[in-house]
VONU-432877 format. One record per residue (C-alpha): residue number from 0; residue in three letters; chain; x, y, z. Coordinates in nm, 4 decimals. Layout:
residues N
    n  res  chain        xx        yy        zz
  NUM  ALA      A         X         Y         Z
...
This chain:
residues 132
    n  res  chain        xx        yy        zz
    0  UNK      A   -1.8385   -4.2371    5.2636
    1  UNK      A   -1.8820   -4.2336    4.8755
    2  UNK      A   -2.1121   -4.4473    4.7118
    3  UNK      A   -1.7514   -4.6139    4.5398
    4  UNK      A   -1.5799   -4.6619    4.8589
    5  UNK      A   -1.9331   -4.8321    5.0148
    6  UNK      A   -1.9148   -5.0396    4.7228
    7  UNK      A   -1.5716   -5.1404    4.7467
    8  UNK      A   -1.6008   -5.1970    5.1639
    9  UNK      A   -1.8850   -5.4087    5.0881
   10  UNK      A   -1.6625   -5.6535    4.8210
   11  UNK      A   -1.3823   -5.7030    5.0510
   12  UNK      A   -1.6303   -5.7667    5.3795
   13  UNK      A   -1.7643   -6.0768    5.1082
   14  UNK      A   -1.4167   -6.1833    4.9766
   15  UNK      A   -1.3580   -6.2127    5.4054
   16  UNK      A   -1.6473   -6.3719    5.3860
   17  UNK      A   -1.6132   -6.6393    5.1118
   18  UNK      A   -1.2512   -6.6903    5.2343
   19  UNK      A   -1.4015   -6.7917    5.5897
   20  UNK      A   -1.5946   -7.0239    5.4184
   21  UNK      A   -1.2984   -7.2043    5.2611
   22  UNK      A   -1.3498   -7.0081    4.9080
   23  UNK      A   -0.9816   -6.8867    4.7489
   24  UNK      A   -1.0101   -6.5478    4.5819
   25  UNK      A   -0.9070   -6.5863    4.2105
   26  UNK      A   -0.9746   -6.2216    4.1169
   27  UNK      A   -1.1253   -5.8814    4.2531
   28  UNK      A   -1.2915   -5.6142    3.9554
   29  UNK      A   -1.2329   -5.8648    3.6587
   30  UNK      A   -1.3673   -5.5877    3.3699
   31  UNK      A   -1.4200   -5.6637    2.9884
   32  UNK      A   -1.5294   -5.3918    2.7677
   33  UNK      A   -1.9254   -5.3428    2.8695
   34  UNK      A   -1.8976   -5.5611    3.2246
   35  UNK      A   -1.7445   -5.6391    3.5264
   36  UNK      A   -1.7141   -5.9347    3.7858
   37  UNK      A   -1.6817   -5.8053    4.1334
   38  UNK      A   -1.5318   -6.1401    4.2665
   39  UNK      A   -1.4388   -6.4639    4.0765
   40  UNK      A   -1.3571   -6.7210    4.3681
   41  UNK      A   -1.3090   -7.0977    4.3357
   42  UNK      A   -1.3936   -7.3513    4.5901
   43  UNK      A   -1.3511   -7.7731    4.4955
   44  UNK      A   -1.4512   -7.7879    4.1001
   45  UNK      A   -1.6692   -7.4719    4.1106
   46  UNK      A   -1.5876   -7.1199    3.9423
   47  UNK      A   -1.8042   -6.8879    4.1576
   48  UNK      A   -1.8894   -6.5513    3.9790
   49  UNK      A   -2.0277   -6.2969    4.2318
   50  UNK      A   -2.1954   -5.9785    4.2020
   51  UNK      A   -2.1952   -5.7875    4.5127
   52  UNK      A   -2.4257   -5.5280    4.5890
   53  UNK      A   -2.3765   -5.2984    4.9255
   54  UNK      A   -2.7114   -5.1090    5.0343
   55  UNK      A   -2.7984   -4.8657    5.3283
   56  UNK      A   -3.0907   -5.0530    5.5742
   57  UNK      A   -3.4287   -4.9808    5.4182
   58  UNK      A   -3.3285   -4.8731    5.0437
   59  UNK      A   -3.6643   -5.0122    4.8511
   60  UNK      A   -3.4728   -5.2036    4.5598
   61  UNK      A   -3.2682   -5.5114    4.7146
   62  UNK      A   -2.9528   -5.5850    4.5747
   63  UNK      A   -3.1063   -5.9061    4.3956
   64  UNK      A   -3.3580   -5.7223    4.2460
   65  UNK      A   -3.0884   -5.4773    4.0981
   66  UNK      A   -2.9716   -5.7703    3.9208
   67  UNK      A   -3.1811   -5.7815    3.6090
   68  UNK      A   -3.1057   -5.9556    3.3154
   69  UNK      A   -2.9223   -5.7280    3.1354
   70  UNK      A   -2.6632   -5.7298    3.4399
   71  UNK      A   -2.6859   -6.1109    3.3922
   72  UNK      A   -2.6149   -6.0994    3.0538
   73  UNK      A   -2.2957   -5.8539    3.1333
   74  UNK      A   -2.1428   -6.1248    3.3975
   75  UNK      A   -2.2060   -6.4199    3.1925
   76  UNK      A   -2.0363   -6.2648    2.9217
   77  UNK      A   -1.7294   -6.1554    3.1164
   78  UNK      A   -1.7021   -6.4900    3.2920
   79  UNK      A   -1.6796   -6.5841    2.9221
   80  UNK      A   -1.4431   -6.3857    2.8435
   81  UNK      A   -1.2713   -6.4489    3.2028
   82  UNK      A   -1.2266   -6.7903    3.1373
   83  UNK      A   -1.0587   -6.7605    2.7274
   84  UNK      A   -0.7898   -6.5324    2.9225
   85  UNK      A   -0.6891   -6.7625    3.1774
   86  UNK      A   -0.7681   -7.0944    2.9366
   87  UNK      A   -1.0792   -7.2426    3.1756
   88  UNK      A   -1.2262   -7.5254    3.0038
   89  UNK      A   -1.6273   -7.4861    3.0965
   90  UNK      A   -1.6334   -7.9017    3.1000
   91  UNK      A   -1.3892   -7.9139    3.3784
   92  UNK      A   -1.5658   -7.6743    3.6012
   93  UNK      A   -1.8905   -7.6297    3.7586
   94  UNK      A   -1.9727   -7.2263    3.6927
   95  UNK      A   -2.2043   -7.0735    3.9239
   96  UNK      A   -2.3348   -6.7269    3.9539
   97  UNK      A   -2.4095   -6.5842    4.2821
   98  UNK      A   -2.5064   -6.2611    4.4069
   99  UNK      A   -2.3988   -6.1083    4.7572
  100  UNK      A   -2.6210   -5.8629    4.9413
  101  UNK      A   -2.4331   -5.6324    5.2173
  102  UNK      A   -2.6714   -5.4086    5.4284
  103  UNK      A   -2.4892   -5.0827    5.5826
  104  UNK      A   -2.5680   -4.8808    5.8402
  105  UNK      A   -2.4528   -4.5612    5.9629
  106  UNK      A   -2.1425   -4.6886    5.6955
  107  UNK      A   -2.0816   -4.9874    5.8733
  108  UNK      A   -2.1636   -5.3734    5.7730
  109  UNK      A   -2.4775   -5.5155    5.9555
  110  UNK      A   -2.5809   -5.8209    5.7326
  111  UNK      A   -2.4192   -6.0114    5.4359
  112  UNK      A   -2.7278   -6.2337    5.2345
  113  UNK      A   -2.5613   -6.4484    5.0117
  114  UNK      A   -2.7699   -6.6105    4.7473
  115  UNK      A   -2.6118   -6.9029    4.5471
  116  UNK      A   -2.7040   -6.9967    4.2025
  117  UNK      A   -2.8590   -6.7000    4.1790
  118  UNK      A   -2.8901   -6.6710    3.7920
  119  UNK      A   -2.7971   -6.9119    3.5264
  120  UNK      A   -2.7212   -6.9135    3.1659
  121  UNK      A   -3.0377   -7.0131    3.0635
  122  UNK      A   -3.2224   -6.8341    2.8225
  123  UNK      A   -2.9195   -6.6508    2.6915
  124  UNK      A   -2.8265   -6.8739    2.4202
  125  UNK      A   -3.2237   -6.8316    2.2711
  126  UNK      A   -3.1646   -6.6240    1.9382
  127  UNK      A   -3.5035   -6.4657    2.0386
  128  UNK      A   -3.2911   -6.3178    2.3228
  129  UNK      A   -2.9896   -6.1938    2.0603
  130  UNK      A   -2.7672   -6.1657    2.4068
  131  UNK      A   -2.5047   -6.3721    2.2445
């Protein structure tokens, strides 16, 4: 199995998962020029934007920890740009950004770790930062 295709096994075993969980899918691969939103999913007044990273049992970076803040900064912006496309007004919505860990083995799902509020927008509207 290709690195893609673990990738891509590993969002739709989360968008089963969030769905379970009484989530509703809004959007799969939402890309902006520069960045991507693996899932956008919506559950009572929240806008959930997930990053989902699949990795083999025992790889020595975690999937949260290959979320720096330049990735942030990418996902915050597209959710940005996510929500001018579709007409979202931020006030009327609770945003939240979460990140999904899926563990493979043997290219098979053996664990999904699903941190919410993982990052926030803090920090990226400092001018020090120049993210925005």
């Amino acid at each position: 199995m290709t690195k893609h295709e673990k990738g891509a096994l590993g969002e739709i075993a989360v968008a089963y998962y969030l769905e379970a969980l009484g989530y509703e899918i809004l959007c799969r691969n939402f890309r902006i020029r520069g960045g991507e939103i693996d899932i956008i999913a919506i559950k009572g007044e929240t806008l959930c934007f997930v990053e989902v990273k699949t990795r083999r049992l025992g790889t020595a970076v975690s999937g949260v920890e290959a979320v720096d803040r330049r990735k942030q900064f990418l996902i915050i912006r597209a959710s940005y740009a996510y929500c001018e496309k579709y007409q979202i007004i931020e006030e009327n919505w609770y945003f939240r950004y979460d990140i999904a860990e899926v563990t493979t083995w043997n290219d098979r799902i053996i664990d999904i770790d699903y941190l919410e509020n993982a990052f926030d927008e803090s920090g990226f509207h400092d001018d020090s930062q120049k993210f925005f």
